[in-house]
C-alpha atoms as one frame of an Amber mdcrd trajectory, in Angstrom:
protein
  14.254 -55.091  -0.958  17.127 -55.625  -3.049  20.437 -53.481  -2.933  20.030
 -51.834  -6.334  16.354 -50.525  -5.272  17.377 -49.465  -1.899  20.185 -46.981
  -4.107  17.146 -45.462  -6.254  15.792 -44.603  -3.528  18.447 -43.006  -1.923
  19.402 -41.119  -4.295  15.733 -39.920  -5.166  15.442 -38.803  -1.688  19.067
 -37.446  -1.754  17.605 -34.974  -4.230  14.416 -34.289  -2.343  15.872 -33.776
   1.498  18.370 -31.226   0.866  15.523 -28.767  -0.065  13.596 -30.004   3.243
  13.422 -27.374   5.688  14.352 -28.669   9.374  11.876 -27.163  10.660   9.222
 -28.447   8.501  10.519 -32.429   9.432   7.635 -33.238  10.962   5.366 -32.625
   8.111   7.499 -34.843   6.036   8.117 -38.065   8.988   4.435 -37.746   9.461
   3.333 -38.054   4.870   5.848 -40.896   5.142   4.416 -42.633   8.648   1.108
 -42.770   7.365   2.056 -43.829   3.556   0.584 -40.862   1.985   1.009 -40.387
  -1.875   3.425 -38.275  -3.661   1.138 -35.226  -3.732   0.879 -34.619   0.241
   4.810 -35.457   0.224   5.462 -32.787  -1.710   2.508 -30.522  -0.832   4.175
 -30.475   2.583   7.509 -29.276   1.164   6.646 -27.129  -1.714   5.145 -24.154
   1.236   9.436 -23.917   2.042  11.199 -25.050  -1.118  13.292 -22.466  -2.047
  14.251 -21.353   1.269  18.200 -22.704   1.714  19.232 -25.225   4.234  22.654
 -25.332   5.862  24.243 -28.710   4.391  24.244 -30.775   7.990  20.674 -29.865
   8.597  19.552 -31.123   5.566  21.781 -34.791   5.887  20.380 -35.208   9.313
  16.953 -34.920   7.669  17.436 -37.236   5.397  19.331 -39.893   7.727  15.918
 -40.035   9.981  14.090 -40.251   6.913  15.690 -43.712   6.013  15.934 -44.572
   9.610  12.338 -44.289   9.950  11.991 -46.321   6.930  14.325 -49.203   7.930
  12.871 -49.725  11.683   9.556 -49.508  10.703   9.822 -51.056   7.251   7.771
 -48.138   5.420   8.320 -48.927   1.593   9.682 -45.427  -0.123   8.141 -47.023
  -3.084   4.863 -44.746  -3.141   1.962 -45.443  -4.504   1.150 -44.491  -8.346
   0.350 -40.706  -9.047  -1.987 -41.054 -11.800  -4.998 -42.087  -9.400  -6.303
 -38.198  -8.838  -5.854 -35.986 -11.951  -6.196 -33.144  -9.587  -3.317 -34.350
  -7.244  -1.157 -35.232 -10.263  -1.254 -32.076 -11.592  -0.307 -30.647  -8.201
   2.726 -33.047  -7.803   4.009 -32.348 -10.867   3.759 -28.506 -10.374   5.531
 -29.000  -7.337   8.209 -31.286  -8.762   9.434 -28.823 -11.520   9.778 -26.194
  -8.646  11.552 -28.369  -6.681  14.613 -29.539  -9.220  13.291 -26.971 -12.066
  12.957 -24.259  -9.781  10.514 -22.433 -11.956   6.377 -23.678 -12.945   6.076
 -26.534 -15.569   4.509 -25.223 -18.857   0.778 -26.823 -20.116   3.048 -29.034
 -22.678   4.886 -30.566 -19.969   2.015 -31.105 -17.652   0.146 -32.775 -20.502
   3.191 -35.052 -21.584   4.050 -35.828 -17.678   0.028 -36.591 -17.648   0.296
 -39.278 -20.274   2.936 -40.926 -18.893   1.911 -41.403 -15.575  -1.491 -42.641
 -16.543   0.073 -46.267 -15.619   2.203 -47.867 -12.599   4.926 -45.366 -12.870
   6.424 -44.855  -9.468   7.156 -41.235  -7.721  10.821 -41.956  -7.306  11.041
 -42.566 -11.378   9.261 -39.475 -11.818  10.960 -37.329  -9.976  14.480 -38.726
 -10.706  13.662 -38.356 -14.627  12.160 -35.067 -14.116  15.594 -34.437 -12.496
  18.227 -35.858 -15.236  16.209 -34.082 -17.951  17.442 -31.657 -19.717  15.644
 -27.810 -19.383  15.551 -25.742 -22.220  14.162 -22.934 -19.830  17.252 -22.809
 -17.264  19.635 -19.728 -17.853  21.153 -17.202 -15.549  18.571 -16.063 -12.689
  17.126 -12.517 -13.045  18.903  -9.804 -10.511  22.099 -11.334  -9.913  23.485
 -10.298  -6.326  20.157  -8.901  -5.262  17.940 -10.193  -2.570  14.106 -11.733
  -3.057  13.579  -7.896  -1.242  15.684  -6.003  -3.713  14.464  -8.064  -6.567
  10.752  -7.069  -6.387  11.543  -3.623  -5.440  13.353  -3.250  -9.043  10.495
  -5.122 -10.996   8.153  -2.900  -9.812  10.698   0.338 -10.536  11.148  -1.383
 -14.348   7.595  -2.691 -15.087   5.407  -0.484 -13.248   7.232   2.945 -13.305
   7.131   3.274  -9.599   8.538   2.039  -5.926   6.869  -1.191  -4.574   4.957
  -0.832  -1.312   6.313  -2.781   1.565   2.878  -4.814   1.499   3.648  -5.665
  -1.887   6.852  -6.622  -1.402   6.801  -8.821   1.579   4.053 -10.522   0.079
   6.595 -11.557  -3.446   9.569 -11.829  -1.592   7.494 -14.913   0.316   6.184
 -16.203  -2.526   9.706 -16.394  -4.086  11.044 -18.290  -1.130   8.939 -20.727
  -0.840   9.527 -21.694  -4.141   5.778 -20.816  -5.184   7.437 -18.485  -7.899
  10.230 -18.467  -9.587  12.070 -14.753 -10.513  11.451 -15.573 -13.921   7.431
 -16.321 -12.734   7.420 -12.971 -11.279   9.875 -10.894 -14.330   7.123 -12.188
 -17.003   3.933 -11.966 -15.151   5.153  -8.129 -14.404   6.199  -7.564 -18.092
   3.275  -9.243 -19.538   0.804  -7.328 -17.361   3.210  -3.933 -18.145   2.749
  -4.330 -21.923  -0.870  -4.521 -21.735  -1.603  -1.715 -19.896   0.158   0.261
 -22.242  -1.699  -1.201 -25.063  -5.035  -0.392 -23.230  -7.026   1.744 -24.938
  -5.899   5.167 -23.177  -9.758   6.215 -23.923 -10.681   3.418 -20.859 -12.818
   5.269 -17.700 -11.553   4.384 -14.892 -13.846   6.671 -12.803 -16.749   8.243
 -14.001 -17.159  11.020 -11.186 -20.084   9.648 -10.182 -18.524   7.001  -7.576
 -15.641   7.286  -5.186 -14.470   5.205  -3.289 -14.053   6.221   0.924 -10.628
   6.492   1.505  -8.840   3.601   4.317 -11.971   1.362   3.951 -13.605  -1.098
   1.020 -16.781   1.258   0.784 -17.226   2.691  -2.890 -20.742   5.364  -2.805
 -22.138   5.795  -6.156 -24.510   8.891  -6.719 -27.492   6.821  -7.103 -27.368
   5.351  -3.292 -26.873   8.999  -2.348 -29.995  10.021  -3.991 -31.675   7.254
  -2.738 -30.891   7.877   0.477 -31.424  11.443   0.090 -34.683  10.660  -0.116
 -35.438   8.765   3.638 -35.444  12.214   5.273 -36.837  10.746   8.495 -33.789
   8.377   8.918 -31.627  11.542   7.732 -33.285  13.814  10.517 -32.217  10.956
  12.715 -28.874  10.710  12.179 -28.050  14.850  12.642 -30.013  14.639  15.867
 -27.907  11.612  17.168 -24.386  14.010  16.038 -22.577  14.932  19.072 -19.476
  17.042  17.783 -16.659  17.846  19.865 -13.908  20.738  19.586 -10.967  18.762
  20.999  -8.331  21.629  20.905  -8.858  25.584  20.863  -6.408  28.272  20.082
  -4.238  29.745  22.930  -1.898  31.370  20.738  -2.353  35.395  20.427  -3.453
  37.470  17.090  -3.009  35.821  13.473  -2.859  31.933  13.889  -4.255  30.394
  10.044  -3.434  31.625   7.104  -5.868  29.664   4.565  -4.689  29.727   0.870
  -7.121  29.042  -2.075  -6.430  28.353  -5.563  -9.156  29.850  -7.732  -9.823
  28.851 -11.291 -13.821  28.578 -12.870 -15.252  28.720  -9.742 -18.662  31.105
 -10.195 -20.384  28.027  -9.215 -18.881  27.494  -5.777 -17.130  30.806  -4.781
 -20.420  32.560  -2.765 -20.880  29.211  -0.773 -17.299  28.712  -0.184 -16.840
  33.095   0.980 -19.710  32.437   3.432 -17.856  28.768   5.055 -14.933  30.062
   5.509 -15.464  33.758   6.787 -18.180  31.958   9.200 -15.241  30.117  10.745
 -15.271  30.803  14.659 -12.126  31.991  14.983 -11.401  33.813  11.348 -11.805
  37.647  12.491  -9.772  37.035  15.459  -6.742  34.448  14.374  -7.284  34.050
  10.414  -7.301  35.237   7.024  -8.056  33.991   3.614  -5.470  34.193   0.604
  -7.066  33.919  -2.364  -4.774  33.418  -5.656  -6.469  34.404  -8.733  -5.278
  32.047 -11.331  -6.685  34.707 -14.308 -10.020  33.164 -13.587 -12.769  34.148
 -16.915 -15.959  34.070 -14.376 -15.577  37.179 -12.450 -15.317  35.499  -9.630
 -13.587  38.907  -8.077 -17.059  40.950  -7.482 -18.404  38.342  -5.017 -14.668
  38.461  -3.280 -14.616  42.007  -2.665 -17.913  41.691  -1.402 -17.198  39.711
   1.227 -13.639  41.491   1.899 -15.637  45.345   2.719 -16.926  42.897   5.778
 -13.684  41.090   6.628 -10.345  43.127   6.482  -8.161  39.520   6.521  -8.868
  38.998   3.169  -6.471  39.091   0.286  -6.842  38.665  -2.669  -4.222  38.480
  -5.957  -5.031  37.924  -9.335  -2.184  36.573 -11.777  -1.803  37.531 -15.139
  -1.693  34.167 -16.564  -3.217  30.888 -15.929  -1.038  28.979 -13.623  -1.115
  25.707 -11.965  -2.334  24.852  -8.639   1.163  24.496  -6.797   2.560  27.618
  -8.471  -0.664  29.459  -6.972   0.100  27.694  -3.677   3.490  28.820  -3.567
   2.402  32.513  -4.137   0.024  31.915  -0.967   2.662  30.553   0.847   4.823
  33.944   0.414   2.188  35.987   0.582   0.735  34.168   3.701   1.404  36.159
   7.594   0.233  33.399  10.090   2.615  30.548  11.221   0.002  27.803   9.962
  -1.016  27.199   6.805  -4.485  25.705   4.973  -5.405  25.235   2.112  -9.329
  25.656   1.251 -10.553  24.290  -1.862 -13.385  26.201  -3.370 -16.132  22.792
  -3.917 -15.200  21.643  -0.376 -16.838  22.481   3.238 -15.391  22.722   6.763
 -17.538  22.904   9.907 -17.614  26.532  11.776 -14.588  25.347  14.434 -12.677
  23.421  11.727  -9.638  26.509  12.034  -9.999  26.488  15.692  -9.585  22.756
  16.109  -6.479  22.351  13.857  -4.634  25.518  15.336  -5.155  24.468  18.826
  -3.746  21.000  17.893  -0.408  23.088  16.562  -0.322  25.294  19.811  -0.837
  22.391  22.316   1.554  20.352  20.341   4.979  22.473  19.780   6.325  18.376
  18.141   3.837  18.286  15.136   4.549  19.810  11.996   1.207  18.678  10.365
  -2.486  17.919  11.334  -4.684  16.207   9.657  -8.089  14.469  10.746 -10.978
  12.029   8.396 -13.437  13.949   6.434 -17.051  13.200   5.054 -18.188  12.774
   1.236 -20.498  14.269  -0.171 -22.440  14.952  -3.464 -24.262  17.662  -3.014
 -22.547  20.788  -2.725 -25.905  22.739  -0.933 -25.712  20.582   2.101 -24.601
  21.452   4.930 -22.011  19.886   7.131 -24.159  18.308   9.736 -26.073  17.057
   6.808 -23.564  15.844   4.921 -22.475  14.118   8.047 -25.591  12.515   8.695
 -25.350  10.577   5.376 -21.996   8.541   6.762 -19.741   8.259   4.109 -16.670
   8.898   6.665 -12.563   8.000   5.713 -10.927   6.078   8.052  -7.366   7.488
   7.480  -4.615   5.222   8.865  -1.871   7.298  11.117   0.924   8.713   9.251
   4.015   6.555   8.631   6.273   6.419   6.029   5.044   2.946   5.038   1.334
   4.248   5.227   1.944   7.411   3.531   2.800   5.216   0.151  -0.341   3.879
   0.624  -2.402   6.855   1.490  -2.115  10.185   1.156  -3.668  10.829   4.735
  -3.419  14.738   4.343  -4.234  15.095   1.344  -8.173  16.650   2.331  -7.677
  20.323   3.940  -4.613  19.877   6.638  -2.808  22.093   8.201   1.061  22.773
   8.845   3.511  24.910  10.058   5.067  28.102   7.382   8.347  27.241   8.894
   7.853  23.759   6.794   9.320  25.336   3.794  12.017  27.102   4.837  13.329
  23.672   5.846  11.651  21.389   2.989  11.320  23.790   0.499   8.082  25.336
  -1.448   5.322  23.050  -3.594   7.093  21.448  -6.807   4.921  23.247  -9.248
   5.991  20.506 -11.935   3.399  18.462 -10.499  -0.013  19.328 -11.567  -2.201
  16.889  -9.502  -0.012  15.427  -6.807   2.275  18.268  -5.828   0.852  18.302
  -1.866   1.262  14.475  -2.022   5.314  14.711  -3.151   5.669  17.746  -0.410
   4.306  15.269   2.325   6.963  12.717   1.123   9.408  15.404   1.192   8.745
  16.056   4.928   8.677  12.383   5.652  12.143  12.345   4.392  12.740  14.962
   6.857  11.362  13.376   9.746   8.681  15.615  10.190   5.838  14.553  12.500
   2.086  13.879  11.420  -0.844  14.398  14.071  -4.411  12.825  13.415  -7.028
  14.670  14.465  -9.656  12.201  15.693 -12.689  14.444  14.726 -13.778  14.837
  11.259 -14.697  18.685  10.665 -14.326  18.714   6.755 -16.382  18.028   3.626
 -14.840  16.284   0.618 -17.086  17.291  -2.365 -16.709  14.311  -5.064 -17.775
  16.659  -8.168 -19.947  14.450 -10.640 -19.212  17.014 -13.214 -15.582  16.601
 -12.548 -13.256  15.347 -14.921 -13.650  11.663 -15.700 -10.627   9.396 -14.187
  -8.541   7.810 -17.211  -5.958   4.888 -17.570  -3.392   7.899 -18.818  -4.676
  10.726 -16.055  -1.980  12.604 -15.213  -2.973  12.046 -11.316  -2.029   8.437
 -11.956   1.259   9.130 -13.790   2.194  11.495 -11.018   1.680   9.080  -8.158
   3.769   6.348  -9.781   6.427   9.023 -10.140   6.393   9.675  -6.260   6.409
   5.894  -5.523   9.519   5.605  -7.349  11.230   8.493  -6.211  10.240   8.077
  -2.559   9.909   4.207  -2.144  13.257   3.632  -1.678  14.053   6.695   0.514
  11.124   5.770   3.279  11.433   1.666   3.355  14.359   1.165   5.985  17.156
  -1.263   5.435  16.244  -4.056   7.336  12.993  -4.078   5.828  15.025  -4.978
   2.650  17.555  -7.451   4.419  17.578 -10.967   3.776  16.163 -12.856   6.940
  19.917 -13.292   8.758  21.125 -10.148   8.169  17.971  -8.975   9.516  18.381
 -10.954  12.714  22.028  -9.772  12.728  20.849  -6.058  12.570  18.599  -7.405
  16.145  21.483  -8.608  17.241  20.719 -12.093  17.794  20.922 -15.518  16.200
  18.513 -16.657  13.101  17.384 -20.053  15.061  14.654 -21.699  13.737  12.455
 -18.603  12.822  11.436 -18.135   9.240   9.424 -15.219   9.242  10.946 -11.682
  10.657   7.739 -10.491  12.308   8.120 -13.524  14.645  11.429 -12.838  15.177
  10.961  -9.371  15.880   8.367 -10.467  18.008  10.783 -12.435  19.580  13.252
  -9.687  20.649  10.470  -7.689  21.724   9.398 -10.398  24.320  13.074 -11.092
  25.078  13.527  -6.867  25.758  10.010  -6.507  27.534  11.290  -9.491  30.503
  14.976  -8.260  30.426  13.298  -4.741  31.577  10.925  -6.237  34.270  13.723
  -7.745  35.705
């Protein structure tokens, strides 16, 4: 090996080490021991490439490399790379995000393509690919932010809303390990921005006659209901093999619930729902009902007063305008006399101890602010709840956290809280007209107000297949986006956002080898847990 070949291939793999991580050595000394091609060379860098390497680390890397080449005469002169089209392809993906830092385009794959159809070495390769010029380079997107920070703000700018932390750990490691570039990401987001805005706003996006079971992958579509609507023997079955429980039961004296219903076109429902909730175990005793009339045309009021000649603790108001649901809310909240608060939606169903369970939760737990608990679907309103139960179309709600809770609206199906909520978080933003209860949970997360999960599902979600069809412009959808963005940022935590050493720093220990801060948290953790056994 001559002198002027052994400085082509130093400097080749001058360009190549110092993007090396240490800790990913082995991977490399082990392509190079066994004399694999280009493509598991680089294959076994690209998972780290972007991640930066202090300056020694990086020479001593490169040092073995040529040691281990010298002593045990392994040529650096690898084999050619147009044998597997597959592999190629690969190689030369990985190469332009190695010195490009960003994907090659099809026109460059298919011109790199034809010229390595011959003997062409890596080392060439790669050192062209190098000393060529790039039309594409340019100032990186988000100057002085983080990979964190940077994916946060695409989402804010191309999607209208705050990233979830899911969503952003899972970009900010694709950015460094070089398998995207920020540019990758920026067009991908605007591309895919631009065409759902140029979607036909007319689009279904849910049809009412499917929903999908909240926390799980399950989707039930009416006709599997009706089908299995019809196997009444498996059906009988299931309601025998029920074994409710009433985990929690009032101890507070007198007026304990005060349940607050929004009513608007609801002849259909309002009988069923009078008889549900007045046959609530606890309701003459510690509940009443406050019904907001939201100038309803169905006469709703004759079947309500009905009803209220038997039950005192209803009240009833009727408005003299049509108003939204949170504005009617907010009138129930004033009007309301218990310390807890429900709301009872007219097409849904709660099991005769549902009060009892969720006010005994509140006085047996003086820290909780809100409960909450899974619910059943169902799709027909006539059932009852053991047999809508019976059918198994549960949630699976996870707990409340603020990372959850931008996930999930977990409450969001007949909870319960404490009045004294809005005196400190203030009332139901009536702007919203869809996702007002969602952006008052937020609100209280900001506040550090405690969640509770009930583990015993005692309500009925009623999925309406008469209901309003789902579209790409709903203003449910718009609404949710608006809360992502507003709240995102408030509920993700700082070092959530950090880079990986200042989130070691905020630990209070040393970086080390670790690349990924669940390890590292991990890490502490373990290091904490034996300090304390000690």
């Amino acid at each position: 090996m001559g002198v002027a070949d052994r400085v082509e291939e130093d400097d080749w793999l001058a360009l190549l080490v110092p993007q090396v991580p240490a800790h990913d050595r082995s991977n490399i000394l082990d392509a190079l021991d066994k004399g694999r091609g280009p493509d598991a060379l680089l294959s076994a860098t690209g998972r780290l490439l972007a991640l930066e390497v202090a300056k020694g680390r990086a020479e001593d890397v490169r040092l073995a490399l040529i040691q281990l080449r010298d002593r045990r005469e392994i040529p650096l002169s690898l084999p050619p790379i147009g044998d597997n089209p597959a592999g190629t392809k690969e190689a030369i993906n990985l190469a332009y995000r190695l010195s490009k830092r960003r994907a090659p385009t099809n026109a460059e794959i298919d011109a790199w393509l034809g010229h390595i159809g011959d003997d062409i070495r890596f080392q060439d390769f790669f050192l062209a690919l190098h000393q060529e010029a790039d039309t594409n380079d340019g100032p990186e997107p988000g100057p002085g932010l983080n990979a964190a920070e940077f994916v946060h703000f695409v989402y804010r700018i191309t999607e209208d809303r705050g990233a979830l932390p899911s969503e952003i750990e899972h970009y900010r490691n694709l950015l460094l390990n070089g398998q995207i570039t920020r540019a990758d990401m920026l067009t991908g987001f605007f591309n895919a921005a631009t065409k759902r805005m140029t979607r036909d706003a007319a689009e279904v996006l849910h049809d009412g006659l499917s929903c999908a079971i909240m926390g799980t992958n399950r989707i039930v579509h009416i006709d599997a209901w009706n089908e299995q609507a019809r196997d009444t023997e498996t059906l009988a079955a299931a309601r025998a093999a029920l074994k409710p429980e009433t985990p929690y039961t009032i101890t507070g004296e007198g007026l304990r619930v005060s349940a607050i219903t929004s009513l608007f076109r609801g002849g259909e429902f309002v009988d069923q729902f009078m008889e549900n909730i007045t046959s609530q175990i606890c309701f003459d005793r510690h509940a009443e009902l406050v019904i907001i009339d939201a100038d309803s045309p169905e006469g709703e009021a004759e079947v309500i007063k009905r009803y209220a000649r038997d039950h005192p603790n209803i009240r009833y108001r009727r408005t003299d305008t049509c108003i939204g649901i949170y504005e009617a809310w907010n009138i129930g909240v004033q009007m309301a006399q218990a310390p807890y608060l429900t709301n009872a939606n007219l097409d849904d169903l709660r099991r005769e101890d549902s009060f009892e369970i969720q006010a005994g939760a509140l006085d047996a737990l003086p820290f909780v602010d809100v409960v909450y608990q899974d619910f059943y679907y169902s799709f027909d309103p006539g059932l009852s709840w053991e047999e809508v139960a019976a059918f198994g179309y549960k949630s699976d709600l996870p707990v409340v956290t603020p990372y959850n809770m931008l996930r999930f609206n977990s409450p969001h199906n007949a909870p319960m809280w404490r009045k004294t909520l809005h005196d400190e978080v203030g009332l139901f933003d009536a702007s919203y007209k869809s996702a007002g209860d969602y952006e008052f949970w937020m609100r209280c997360l900001t506040k550090d107000k405690t969640f509770f999960k009930v583990n015993e599902p005692h309500v009925v979600y009623y999925q309406n297949p008469k209901g309003l069809s789902t579209r790409a412009d709903t203003r449910g959808l718009i609404e949710g986006r608006m809360i992502l963005k507003k709240y995102a940022p408030q509920l993700i935590k700082p070092a959530f956002m950090a880079n990986l050493g200042e989130f070691a720093q905020m630990l209070g220990v040393g970086q080390a080898d670790e690349t990924d801060r669940s390890m590292l948290a991990q890490k502490v953790l373990r290091d904490l847990a034996r300090k304390v056994a000690q």
